[in-house]
N, C-alpha and C positions, 0 to 999 in steps of 0.2 A: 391488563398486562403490566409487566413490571418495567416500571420509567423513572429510573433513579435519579434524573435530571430535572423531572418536570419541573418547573417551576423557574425555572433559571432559562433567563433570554439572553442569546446571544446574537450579538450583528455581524455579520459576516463581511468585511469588504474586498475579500479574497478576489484574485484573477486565476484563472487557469488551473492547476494541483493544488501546489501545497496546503493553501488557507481554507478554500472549498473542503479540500478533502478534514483537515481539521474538522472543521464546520460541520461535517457533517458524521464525524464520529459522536460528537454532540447528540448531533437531530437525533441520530441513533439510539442515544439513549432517553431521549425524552424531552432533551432541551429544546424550546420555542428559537428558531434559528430566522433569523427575517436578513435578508441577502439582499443589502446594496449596489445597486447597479447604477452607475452612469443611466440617463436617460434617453434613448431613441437605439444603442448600441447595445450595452450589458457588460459584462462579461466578456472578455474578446472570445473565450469558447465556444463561447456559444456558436459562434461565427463558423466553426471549425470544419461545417460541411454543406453548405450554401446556407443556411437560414440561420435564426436564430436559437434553437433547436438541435445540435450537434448530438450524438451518441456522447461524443467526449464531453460536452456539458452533462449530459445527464448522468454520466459514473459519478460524480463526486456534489448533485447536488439533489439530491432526493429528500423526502424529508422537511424542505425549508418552504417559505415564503418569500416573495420579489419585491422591492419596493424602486423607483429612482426616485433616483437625489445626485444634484450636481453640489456636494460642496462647496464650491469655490463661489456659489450664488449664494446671497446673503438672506435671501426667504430659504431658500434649502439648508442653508445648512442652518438656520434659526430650528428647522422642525429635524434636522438629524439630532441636532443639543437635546432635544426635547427625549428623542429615542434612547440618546448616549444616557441620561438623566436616569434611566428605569432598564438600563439594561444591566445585567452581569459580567458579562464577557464581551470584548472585542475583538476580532482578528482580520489581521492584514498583511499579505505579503509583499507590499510595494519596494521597488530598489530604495536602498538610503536616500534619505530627504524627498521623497516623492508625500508620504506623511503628512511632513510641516506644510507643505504647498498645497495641501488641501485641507489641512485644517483640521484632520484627524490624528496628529502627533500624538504619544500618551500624554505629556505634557500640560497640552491644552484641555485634554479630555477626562483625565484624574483628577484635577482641579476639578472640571462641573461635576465629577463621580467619584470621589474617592476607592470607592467603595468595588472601582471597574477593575476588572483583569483584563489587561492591555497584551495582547500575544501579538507577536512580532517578528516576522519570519522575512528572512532575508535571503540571497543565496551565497558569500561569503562573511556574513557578519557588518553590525554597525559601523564599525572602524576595520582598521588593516589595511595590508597593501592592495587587495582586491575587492574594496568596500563597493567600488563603482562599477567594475564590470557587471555586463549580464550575465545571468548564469539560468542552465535550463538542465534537466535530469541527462543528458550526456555527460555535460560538462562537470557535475557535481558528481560522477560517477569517477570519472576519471581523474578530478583533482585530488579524490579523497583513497586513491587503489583501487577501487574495487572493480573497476570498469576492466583492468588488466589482470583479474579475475573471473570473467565470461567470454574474454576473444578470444576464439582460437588465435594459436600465431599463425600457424599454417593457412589461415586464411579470413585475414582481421575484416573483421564485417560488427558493428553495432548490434547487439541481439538483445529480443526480451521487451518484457513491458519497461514502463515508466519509476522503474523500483524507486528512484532519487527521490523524485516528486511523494509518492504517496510514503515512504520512509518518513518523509518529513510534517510530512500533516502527523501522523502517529506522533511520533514525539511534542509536537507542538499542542495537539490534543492532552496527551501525558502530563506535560507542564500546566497545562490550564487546571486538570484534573484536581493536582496537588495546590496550586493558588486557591482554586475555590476551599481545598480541606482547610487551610489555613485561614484562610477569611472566616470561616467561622468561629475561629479561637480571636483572632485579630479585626475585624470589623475592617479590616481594611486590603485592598486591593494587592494586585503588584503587574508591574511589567517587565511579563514573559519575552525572554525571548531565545530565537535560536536560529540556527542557517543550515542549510542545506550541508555547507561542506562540515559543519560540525557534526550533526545529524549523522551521514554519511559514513563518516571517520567512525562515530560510535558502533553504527550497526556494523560496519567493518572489522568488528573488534578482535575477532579471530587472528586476521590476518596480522595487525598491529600487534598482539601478544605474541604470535610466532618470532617477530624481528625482536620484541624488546627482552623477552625470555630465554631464547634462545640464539639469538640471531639470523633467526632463516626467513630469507625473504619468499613469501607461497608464490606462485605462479598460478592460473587456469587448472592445471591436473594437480594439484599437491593434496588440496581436500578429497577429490573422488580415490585416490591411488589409496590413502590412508584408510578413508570411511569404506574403501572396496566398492565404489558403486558403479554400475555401469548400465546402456543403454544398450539393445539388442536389436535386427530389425529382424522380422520374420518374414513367413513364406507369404505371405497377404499384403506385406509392404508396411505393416503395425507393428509400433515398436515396444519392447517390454523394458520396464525398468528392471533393476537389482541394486539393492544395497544391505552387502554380506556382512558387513562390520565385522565382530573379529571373533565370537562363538563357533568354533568347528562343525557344533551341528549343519549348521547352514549349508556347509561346502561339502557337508556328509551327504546333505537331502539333496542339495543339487545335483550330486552325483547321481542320485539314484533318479532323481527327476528325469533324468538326460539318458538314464541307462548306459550310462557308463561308468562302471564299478571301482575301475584301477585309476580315476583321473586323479584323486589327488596322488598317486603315488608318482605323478610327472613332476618333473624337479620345480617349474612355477607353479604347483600348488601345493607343495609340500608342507609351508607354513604360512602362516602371515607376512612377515617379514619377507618371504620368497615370493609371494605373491603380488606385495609392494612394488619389490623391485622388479620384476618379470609383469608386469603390467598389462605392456603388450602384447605377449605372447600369451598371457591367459585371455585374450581377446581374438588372439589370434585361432585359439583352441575353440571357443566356445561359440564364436560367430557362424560358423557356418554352420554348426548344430542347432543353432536358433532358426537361422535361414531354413534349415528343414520340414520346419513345419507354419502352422499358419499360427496368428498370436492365441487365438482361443486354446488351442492345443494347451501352450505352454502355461497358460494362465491357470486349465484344470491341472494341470501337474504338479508348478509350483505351490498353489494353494492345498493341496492335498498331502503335502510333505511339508508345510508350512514355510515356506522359501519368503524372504521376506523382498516383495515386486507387487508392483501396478503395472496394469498397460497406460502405458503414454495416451493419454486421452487429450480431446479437443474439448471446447467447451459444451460442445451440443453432446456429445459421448456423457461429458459427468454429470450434466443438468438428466439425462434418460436414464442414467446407468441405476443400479440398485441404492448405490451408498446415497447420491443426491435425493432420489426417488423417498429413499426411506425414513432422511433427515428431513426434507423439504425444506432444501436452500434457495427454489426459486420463491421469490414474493411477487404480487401481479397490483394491479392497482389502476383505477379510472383514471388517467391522464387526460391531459388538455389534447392528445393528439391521438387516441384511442389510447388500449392499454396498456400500460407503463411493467415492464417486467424486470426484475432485480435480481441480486443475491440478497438473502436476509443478513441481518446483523447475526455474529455467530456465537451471541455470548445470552447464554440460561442464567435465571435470577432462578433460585428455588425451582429449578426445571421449567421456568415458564418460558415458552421461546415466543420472540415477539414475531410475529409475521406483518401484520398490517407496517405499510409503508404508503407513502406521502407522493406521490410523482412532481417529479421538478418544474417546479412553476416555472411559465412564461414570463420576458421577460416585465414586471410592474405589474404582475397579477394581481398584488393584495397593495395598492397602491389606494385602493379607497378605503381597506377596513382597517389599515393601519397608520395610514396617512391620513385621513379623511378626506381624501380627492381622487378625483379618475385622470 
């Protein structure tokens, strides 16, 4: 299968997201990933649900190999040099100067490699006034907008995965990407780096062009009002999506979906722009017509006048459903704890989809074949 990395070794000294998750958009592609851990502990993830062994560990490190090593020990960290020596890539998300204090600096480690891509993930940045805080995917959500983006106000509640955290392994991956293309022109390394809130800010970037473009600052509903999209619950309790964007066919087939002929002729659905503004009231209209029936209903309707909706699905719904079924996004694999079950990586080389995957080692599993000790 196609592994456009292979050959390229990266050491992982990631904790928790962001560097993990880097780490293993790597693995993903091929690259030999060997995953530093502290000794007797790991990973504090790992920890994350009585053992060593967390679900949260296992999202973001599939694919690699475990090794400990206490750097700060002068026989350990003699055989990390030895690693750093023959690796490609580095990555670490430690707060500022946690690095130099073990010994893993790019600094110290480009001198024994030139040759090393040093990625460097922080959650404010190197320097600046918030070099030293901690920062963890809330907080990076909210210093960067976008957190005031998913709350409702009417009833502010934190929602959603970890978007902060895995936005930034992406990028940090991204950078690595483009240092490695360079090293091959240049023979020589560089160190990457980037932060959470920067990170953040970028994927944000919608929201930031509306203020500097035009001056509007977005709120929570300003995208779905615009994009027309909305969520419906039915007579089952399952809820359907909608996103009408701004083609009249759509609002023509809805109608017909719903068997109601005369609805765009009501004043909120007259145009786009009426529909914008009247928001609520076209929610107001259409809710309890969804409420009518159960979601299968609505799903043969909408898809047969081509309405453009999904049903709000859970993860066990889209792992059975047809679309999952027919891509085959689960991947399975012998695990140290039975079998190990994933999403595949979702990118085809020449149509080739990679299924085989790696289950996340314990932690110091390859402690002998790559250290040469147990």
């Amino acid at each position: 299968m196609a592994k456009p990395l292979q050959g390229i070794r990266v050491l992982d000294l990631g904790t928790f997201i962001t560097g993990p998750a880097a780490a293993m958009l790597l693995a993903d592609l091929g690259a030999e990933v060997i995953k530093v851990e502290q000794p007797g502990t790991g990973d504090p993830y790992r920890a994350f649900d009585g053992d060593l062994y967390s679900p949260h560990f296992q999202t973001y490190n599939r694919n690699k190999k475990s090794v400990e090593l206490n750097t700060k020990d002068p026989q350990d960290l003699a055989i990390f040099d030895e690693l750093v020596a023959s690796a490609d890539v580095l990555i670490q998300n430690f707060r500022p100067g946690v690095a130099e204090r073990m010994n893993v600096d790019a600094k110290r480690l480009q001198a024994l490699n030139p040759r090393l891509v040093y990625a460097d993930i922080s959650g404010f940045g190197s320097d600046g006034p918030h070099r030293d805080r901690p920062a963890f995917d809330t907080v990076a959500q909210a210093a960067t907008g976008y957190l005031r983006l998913l709350v409702n106000p009417e009833h502010p509640r934190v929602v959603g995965p970890a978007i902060g955290d895995a936005v930034t392994g992406f990028y940090a991956a991204y950078g690595v990407l483009a240092a490695l293309y360079e090293r091959e022109k240049t023979g020589k390394g560089r160190h990457v780096e980037t932060s959470m809130f920067e990170a953040m800010s970028h994927f944000n970037l919608d929201d930031f062009t509306h203020y500097l473009a035009v001056d509007e600052i977005m709120g929570p509903y300003s995208r779905p009002h615009v994009s027309q999209s909305y969520v419906f619950e039915c007579a089952d309790g399952g809820w359907i999506a909608l996103h009408m964007s701004s083609p009249p066919k759509f609002w023509e087939n809805l109608a017909r979906a719903m068997e109601v002929p005369d609805m765009l002729e009501r004043p909120e659905f007259a145009s786009r722009p009426a529909r914008i503004a009247n928001y609520e009231k076209v929610i107001a209209f259409l809710a309890p017509r969804f409420k009518s029936q159960p979601r299968a209903h609505w799903e043969e309707r909408l898809a047969a006048l081509e309405v453009p909706h999904s049903p709000v699905l859970d993860s066990k719904e889209v792992l059975e459903g047809p679309l999952g079924q027919h891509h085959g996004i689960l991947a399975e694999a012998d695990g140290p704890r039975g079998t190990f079950r994933t999403i595949r990586t979702p990118l085809r080389f020449d149509g080739e989809i990679e299924r085989e995957v790696t289950a996340p080692p314990e932690l110091g599993a390859d402690n002998e074949t790559v250290l040469g000790r147990k």
